[in-house]
py3Dmol code that shows the C-alpha trace and the ligand (Angstrom):
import py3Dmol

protein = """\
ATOM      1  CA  UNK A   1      21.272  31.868   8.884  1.00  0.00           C
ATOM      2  CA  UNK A   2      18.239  33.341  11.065  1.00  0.00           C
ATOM      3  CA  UNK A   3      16.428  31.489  13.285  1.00  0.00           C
ATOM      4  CA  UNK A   4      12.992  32.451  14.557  1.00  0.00           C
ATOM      5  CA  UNK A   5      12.089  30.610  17.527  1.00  0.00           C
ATOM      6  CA  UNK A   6       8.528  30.183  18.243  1.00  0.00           C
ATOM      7  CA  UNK A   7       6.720  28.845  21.385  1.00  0.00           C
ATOM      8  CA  UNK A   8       4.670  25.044  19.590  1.00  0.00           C
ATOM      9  CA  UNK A   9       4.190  23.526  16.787  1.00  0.00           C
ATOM     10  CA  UNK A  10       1.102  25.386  15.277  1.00  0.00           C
ATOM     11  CA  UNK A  11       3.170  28.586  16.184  1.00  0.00           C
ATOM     12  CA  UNK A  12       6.078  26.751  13.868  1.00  0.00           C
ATOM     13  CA  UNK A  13       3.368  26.077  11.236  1.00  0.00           C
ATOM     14  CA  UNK A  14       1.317  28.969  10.523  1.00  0.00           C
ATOM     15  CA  UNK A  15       4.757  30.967  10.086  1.00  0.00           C
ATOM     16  CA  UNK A  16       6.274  28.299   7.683  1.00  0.00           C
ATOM     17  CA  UNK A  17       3.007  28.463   5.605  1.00  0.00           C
ATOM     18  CA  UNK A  18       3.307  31.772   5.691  1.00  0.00           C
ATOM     19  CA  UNK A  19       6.796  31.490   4.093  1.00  0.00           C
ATOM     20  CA  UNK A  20       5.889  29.603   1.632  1.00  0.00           C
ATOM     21  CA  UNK A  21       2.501  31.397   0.603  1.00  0.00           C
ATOM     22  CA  UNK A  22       4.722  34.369   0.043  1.00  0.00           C
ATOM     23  CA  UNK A  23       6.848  32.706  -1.776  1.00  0.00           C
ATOM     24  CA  UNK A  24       3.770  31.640  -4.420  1.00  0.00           C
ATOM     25  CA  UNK A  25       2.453  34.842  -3.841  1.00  0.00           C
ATOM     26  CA  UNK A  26       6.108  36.368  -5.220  1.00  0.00           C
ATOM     27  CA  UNK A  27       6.916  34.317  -7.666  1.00  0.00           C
ATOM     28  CA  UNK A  28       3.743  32.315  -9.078  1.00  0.00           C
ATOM     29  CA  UNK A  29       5.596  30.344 -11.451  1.00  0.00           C
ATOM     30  CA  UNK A  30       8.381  29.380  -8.091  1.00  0.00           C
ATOM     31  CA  UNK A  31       9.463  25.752  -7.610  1.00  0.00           C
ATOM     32  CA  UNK A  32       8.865  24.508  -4.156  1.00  0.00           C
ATOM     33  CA  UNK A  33      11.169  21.615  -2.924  1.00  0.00           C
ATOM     34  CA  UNK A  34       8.842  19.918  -0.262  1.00  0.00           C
ATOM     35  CA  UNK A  35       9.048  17.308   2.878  1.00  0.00           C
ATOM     36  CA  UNK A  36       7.622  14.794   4.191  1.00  0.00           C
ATOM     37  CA  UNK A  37       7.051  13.900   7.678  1.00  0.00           C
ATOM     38  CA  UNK A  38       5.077  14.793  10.686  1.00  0.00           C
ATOM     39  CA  UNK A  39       7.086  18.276  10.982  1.00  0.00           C
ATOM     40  CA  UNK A  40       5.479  20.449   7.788  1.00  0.00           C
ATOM     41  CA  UNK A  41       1.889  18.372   7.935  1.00  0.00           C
ATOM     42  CA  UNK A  42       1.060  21.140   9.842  1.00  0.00           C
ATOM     43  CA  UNK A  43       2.197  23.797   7.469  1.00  0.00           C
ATOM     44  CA  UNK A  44       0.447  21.740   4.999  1.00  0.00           C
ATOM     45  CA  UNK A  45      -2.787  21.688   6.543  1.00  0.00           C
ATOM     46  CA  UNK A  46      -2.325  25.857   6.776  1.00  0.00           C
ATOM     47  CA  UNK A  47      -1.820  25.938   3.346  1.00  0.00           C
ATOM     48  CA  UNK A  48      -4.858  23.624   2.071  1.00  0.00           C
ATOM     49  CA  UNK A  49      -7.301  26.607   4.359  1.00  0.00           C
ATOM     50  CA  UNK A  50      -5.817  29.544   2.880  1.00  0.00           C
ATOM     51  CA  UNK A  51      -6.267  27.881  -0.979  1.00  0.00           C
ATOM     52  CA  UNK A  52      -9.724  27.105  -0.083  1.00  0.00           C
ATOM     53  CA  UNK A  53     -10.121  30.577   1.169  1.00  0.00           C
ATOM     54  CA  UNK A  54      -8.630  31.826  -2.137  1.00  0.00           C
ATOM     55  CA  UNK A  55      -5.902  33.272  -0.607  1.00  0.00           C
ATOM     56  CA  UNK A  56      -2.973  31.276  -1.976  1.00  0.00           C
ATOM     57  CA  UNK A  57      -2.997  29.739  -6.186  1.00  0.00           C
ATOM     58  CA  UNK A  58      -0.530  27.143  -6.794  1.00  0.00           C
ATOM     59  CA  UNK A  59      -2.252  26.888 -10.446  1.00  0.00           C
ATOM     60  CA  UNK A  60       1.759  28.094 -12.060  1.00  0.00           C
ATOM     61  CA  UNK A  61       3.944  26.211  -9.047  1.00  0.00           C
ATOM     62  CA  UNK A  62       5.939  23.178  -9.527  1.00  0.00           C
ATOM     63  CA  UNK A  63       6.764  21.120  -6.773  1.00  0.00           C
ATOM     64  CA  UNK A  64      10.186  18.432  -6.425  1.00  0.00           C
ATOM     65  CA  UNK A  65       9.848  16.141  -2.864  1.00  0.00           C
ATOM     66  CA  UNK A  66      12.772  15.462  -1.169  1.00  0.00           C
ATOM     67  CA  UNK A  67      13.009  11.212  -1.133  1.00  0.00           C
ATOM     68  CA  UNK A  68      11.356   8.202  -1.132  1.00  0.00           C
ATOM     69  CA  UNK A  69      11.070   4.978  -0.660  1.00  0.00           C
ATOM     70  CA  UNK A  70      12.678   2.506  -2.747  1.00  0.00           C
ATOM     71  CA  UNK A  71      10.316  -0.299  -3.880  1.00  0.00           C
ATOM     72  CA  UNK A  72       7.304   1.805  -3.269  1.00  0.00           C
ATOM     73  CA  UNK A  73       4.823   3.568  -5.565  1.00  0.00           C
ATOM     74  CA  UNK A  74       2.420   6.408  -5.077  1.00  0.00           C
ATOM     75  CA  UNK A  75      -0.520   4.073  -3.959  1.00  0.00           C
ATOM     76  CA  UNK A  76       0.904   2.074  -1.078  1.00  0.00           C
ATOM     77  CA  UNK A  77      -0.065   4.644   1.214  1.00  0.00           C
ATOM     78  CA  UNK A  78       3.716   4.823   2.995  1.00  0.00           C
ATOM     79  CA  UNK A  79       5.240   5.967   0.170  1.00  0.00           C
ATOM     80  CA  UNK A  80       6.290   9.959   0.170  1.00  0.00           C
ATOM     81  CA  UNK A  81       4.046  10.752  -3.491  1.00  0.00           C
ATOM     82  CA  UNK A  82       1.025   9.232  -1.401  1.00  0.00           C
ATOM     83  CA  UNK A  83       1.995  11.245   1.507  1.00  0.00           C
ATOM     84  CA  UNK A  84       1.972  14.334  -1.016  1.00  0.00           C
ATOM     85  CA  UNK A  85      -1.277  13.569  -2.657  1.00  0.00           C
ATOM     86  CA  UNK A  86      -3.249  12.875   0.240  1.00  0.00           C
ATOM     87  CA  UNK A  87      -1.645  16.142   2.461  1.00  0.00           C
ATOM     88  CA  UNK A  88      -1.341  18.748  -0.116  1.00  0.00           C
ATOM     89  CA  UNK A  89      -1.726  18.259  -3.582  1.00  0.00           C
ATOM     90  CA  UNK A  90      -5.292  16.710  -3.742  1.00  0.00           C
ATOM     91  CA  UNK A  91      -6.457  19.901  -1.663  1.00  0.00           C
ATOM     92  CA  UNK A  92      -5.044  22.726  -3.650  1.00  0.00           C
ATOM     93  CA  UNK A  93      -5.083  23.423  -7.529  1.00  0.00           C
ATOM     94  CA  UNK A  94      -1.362  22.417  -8.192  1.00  0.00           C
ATOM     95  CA  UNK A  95      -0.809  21.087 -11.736  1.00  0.00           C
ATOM     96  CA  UNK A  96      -0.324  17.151 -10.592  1.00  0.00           C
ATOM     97  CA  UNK A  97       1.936  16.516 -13.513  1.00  0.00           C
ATOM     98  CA  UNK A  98       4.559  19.528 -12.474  1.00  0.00           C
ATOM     99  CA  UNK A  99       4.641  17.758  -9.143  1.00  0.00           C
ATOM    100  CA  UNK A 100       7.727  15.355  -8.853  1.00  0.00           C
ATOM    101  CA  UNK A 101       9.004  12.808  -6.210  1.00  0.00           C
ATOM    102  CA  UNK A 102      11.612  10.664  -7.093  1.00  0.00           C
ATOM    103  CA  UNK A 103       9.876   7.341  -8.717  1.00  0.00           C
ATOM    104  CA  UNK A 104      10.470   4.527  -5.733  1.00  0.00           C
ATOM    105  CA  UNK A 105       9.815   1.984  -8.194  1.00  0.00           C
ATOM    106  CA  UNK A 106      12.068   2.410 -10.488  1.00  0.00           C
ATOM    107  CA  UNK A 107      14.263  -0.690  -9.494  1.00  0.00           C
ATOM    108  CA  UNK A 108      17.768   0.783 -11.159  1.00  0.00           C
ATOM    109  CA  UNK A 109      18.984   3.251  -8.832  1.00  0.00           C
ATOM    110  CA  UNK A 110      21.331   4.343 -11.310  1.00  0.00           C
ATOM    111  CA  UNK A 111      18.285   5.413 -13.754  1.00  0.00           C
ATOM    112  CA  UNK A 112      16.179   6.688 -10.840  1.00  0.00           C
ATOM    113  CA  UNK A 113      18.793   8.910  -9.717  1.00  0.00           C
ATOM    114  CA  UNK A 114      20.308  10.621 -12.738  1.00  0.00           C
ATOM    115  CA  UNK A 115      16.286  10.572 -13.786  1.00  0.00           C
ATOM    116  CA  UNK A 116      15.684  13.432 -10.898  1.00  0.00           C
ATOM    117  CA  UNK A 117      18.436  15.541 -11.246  1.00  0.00           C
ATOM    118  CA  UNK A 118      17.483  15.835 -14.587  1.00  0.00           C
ATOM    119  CA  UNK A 119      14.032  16.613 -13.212  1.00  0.00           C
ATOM    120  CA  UNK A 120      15.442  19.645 -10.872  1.00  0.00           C
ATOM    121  CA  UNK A 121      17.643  20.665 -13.458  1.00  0.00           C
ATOM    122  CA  UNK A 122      14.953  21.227 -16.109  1.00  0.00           C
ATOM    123  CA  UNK A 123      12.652  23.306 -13.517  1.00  0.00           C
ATOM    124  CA  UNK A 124      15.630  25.483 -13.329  1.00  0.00           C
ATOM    125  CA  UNK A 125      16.070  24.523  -9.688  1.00  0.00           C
ATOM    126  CA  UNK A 126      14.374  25.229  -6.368  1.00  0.00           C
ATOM    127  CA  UNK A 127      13.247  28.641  -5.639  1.00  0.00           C
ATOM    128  CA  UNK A 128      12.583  27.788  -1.672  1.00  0.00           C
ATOM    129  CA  UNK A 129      13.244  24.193   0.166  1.00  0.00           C
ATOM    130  CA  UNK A 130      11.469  22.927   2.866  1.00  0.00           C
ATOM    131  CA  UNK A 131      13.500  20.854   4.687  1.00  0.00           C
ATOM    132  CA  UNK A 132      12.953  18.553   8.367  1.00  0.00           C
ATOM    133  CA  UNK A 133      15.426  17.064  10.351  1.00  0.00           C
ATOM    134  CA  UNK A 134      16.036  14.171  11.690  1.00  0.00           C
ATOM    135  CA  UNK A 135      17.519  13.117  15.219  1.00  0.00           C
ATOM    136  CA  UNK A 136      20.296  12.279  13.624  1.00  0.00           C
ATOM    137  CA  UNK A 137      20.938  15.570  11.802  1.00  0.00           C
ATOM    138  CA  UNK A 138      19.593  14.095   9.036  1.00  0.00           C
ATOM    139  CA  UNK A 139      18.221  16.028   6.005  1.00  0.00           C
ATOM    140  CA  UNK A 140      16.217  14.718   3.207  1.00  0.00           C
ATOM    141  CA  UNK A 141      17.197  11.167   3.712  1.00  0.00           C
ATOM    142  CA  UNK A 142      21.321  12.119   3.491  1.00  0.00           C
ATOM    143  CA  UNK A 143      21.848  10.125   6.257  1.00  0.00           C
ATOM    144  CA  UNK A 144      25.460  10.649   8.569  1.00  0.00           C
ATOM    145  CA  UNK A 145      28.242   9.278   6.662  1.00  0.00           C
ATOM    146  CA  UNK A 146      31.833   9.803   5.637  1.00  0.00           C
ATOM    147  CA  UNK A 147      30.897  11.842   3.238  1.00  0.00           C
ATOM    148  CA  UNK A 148      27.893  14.612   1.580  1.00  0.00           C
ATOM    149  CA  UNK A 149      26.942  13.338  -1.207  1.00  0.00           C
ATOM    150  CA  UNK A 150      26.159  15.531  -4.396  1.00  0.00           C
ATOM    151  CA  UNK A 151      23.551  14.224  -6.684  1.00  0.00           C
ATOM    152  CA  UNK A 152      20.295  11.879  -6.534  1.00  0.00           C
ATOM    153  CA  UNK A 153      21.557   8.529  -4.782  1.00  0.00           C
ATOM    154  CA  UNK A 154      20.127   5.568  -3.292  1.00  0.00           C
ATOM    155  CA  UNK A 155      20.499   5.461   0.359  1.00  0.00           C
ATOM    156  CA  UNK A 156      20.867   2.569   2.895  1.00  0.00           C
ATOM    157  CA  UNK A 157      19.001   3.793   5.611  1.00  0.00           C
ATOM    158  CA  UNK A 158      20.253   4.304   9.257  1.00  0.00           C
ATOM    159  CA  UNK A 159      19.222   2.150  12.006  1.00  0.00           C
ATOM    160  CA  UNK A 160      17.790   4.783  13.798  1.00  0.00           C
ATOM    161  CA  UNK A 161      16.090   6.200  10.922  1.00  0.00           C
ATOM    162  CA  UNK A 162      14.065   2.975  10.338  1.00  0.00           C
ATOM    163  CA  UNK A 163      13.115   2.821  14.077  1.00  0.00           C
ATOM    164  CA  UNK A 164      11.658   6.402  14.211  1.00  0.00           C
ATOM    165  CA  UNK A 165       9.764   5.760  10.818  1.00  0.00           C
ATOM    166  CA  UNK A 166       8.537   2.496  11.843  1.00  0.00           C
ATOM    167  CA  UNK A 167       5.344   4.459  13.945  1.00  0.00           C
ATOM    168  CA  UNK A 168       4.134   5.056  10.406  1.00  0.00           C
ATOM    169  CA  UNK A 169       4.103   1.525   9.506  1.00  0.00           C
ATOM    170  CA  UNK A 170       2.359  -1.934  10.639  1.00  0.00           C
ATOM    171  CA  UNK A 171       5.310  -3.188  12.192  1.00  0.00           C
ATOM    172  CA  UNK A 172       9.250  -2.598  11.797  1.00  0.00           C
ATOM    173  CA  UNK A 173       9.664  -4.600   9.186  1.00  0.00           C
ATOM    174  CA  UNK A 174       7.234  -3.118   6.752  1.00  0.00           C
ATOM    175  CA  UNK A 175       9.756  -0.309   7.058  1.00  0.00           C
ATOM    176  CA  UNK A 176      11.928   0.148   3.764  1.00  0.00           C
ATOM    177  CA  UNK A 177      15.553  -0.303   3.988  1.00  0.00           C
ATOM    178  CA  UNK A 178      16.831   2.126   1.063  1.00  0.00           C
ATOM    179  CA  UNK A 179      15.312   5.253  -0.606  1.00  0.00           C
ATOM    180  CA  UNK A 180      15.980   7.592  -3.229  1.00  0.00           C
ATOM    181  CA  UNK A 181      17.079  11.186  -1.909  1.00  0.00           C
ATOM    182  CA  UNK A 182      18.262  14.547  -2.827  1.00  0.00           C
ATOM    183  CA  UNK A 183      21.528  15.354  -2.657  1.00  0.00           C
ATOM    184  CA  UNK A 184      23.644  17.904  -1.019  1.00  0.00           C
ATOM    185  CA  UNK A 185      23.996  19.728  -4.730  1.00  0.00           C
ATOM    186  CA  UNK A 186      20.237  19.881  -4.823  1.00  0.00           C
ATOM    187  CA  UNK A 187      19.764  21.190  -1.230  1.00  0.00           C
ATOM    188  CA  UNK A 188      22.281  23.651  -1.421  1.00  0.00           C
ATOM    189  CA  UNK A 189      21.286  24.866  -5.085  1.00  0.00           C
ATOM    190  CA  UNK A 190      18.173  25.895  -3.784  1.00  0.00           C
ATOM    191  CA  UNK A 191      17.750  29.890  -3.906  1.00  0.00           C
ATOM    192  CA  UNK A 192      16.316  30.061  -0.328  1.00  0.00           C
ATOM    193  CA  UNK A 193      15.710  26.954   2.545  1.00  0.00           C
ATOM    194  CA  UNK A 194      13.208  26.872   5.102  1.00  0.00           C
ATOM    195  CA  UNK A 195      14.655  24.275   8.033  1.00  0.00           C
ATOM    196  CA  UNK A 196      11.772  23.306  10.285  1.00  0.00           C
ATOM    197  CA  UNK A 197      12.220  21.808  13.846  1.00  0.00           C
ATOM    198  CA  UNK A 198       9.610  20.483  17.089  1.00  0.00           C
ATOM    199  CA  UNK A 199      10.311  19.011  19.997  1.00  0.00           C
ATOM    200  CA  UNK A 200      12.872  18.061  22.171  1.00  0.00           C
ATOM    201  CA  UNK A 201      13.908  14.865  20.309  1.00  0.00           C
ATOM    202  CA  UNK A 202      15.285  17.679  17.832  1.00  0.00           C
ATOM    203  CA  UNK A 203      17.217  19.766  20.231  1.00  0.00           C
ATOM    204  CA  UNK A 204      20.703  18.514  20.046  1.00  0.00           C
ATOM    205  CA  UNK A 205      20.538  17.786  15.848  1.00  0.00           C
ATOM    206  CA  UNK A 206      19.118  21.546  15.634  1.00  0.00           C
ATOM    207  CA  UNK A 207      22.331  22.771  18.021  1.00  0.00           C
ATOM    208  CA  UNK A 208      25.082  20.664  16.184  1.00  0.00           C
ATOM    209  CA  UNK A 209      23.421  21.824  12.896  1.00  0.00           C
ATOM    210  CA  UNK A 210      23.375  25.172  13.739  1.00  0.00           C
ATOM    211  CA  UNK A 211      26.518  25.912  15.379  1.00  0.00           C
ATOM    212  CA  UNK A 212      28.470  22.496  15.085  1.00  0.00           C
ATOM    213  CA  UNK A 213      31.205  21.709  12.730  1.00  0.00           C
ATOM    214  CA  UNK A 214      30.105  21.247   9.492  1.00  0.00           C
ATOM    215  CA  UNK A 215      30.414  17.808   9.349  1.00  0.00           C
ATOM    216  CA  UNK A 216      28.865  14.811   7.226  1.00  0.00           C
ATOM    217  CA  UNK A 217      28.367  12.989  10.484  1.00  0.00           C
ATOM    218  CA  UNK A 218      25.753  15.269  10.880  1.00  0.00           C
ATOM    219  CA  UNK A 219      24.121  16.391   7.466  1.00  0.00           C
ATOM    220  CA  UNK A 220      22.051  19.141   8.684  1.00  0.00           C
ATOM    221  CA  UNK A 221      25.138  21.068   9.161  1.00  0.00           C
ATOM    222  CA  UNK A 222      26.101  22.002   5.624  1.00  0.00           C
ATOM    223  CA  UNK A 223      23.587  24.223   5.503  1.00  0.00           C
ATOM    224  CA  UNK A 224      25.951  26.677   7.519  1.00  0.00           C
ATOM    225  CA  UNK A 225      27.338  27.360   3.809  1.00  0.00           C
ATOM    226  CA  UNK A 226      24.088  28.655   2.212  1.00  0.00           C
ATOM    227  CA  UNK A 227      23.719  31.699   2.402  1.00  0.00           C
ATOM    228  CA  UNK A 228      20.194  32.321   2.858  1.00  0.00           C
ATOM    229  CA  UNK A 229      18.675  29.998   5.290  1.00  0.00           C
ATOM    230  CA  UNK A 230      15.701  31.047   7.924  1.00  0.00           C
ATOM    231  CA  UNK A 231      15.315  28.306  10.593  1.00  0.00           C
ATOM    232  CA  UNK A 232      11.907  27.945  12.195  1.00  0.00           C
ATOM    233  CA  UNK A 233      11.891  25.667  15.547  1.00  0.00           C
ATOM    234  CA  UNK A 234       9.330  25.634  18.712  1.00  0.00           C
ATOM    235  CA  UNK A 235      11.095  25.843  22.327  1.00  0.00           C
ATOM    236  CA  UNK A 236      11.411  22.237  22.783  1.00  0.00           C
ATOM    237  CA  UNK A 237      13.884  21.967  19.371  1.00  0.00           C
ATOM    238  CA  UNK A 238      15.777  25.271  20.301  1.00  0.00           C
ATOM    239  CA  UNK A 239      16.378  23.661  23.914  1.00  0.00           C
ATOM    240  CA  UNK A 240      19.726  22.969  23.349  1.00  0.00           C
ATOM    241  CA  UNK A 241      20.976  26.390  21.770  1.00  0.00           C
ATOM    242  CA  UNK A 242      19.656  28.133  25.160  1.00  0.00           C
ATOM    243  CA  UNK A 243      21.414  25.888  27.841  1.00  0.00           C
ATOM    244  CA  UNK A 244      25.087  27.265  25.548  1.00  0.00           C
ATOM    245  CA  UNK A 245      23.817  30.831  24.785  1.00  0.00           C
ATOM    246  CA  UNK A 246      25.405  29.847  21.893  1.00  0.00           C
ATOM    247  CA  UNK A 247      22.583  31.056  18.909  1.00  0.00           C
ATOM    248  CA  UNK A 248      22.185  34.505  20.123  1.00  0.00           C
ATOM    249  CA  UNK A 249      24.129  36.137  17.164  1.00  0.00           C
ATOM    250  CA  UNK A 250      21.182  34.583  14.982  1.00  0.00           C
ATOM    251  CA  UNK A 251      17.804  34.593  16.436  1.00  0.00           C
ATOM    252  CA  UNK A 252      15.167  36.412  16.291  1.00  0.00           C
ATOM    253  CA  UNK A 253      11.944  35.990  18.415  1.00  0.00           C
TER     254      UNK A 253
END
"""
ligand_1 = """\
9
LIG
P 9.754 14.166 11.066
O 11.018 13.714 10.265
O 9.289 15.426 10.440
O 8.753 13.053 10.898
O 10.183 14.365 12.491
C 11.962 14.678 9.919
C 13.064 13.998 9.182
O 13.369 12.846 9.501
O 13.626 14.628 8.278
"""
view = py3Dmol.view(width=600, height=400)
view.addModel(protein, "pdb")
view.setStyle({"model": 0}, {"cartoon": {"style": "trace"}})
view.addModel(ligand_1, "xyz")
view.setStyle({"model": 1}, {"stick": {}})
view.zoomTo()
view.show()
């Protein structure tokens, strides 16, 4: 694990676009495992400028999204596929039918789940994952449990998930109560992960993540077992990991 800390948020996206643009630049054919949320928008946004500069073709990339919603489909603008569209794909010449998000209206969570593994399996898996995390050391939506789970599953979101999504909807409850989400076996299978972290609201999930126990109370920190995972996180997130000196074996400025 490596962990670049940079000073903001723009720092933290121009360098994870930058990952991932070599990445397509690499391997044109890769398969990007993407996130939601306000944390890669900016990376995003990076990304859409360089294609239009014609620095960057996605024309051979596939894409698999993390989650989404239960219950909603890809034009009730709160669900993760409209999210997608409407920050990334629309803007750059991916193939839209080699982009996949877990279908959030597929009522049987059985079929929905077994349905995306297959999905991930037939790409071949992920070349490089872009993951978030949450306050809670969430990742993906594999919220803090007893246990990781493995597969595609249907999720019963936390309590304090649904409060910090709820600034994206009308009012709380709009806000979904279950989702679709990659499992630990899909994170992990991934050949290389990108972890991305702002702000002080992240600092003590990015500490316990990075140099916790690994723990399902705190999902983020399985991926102390993968073996090639670069973290990227502004000063506010890395707040934590310089009060304890702790992270010094592993970053890099
Ligand atoms: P955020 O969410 O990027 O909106 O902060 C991250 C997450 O919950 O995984």
């Amino acid at each position: 694990m490596v962990l670049y800390e940079v000073k903001n948020y723009e720092e933290m996206s121009r360098k994870a676009a930058a990952v991932i643009a070599a990445q397509v630049v690499l391997k044109p054919d890769a398969v990007l495992g993407l996130a939601t949320g306000s944390t890669p928008l900016g990376a995003y946004e990076q990304l859409v400028k360089w294609h239009q500069k014609k620095e960057v073709d996605f024309s051979g990339i596939s894409s698999v999204n993390l989650d989404e919603y239960k219950g909603l489909g890809g034009d009730n603008r709160q669900s993760y596929r409209y999210f997608m569209d409407t920050n990334l794909f629309q803007h750059i010449n991916i193939e839209k039918s080699r982009t996949f998000v877990p279908d959030g209206l597929e009522p049987d969570s059985v079929k929905a789940c077994r349905a995306y593994d297959e999905v991930i399996e037939k790409l071949g898996g992920i070349d490089l994952q872009i993951l978030g995390i949450g306050a809670n050391g969430h990742i993906g939506f594999n919220e803090p449990g007893e246990s990781f789970e493995k597969g595609t599953h249907c999720v019963d979101l936390a309590e304090s998930t649904i409060q910090a999504n709820a600034r994206f909807f009308q009012s709380l409850d709009e806000v979904p109560r279950q989702a679709y989400t990659m499992g630990m076996k899909g994170i992990l299978s991934a050949r290389k992960i990108l972890l991305l972290a702002a702000g002080e609201p992240k600092a003590d999930a990015l500490y316990q993540a990075l140099c916790g126990p690994v723990t399902p109370q705190l999902p983020a920190s399985i991926l102390q077992l993968h073996r090639d995972v670069a973290v990227i996180a502004d000063q506010g997130a890395c707040a934590r990991l310089h009060g304890q000196g702790a992270a010094s074996y592993f970053l890099r400025r």
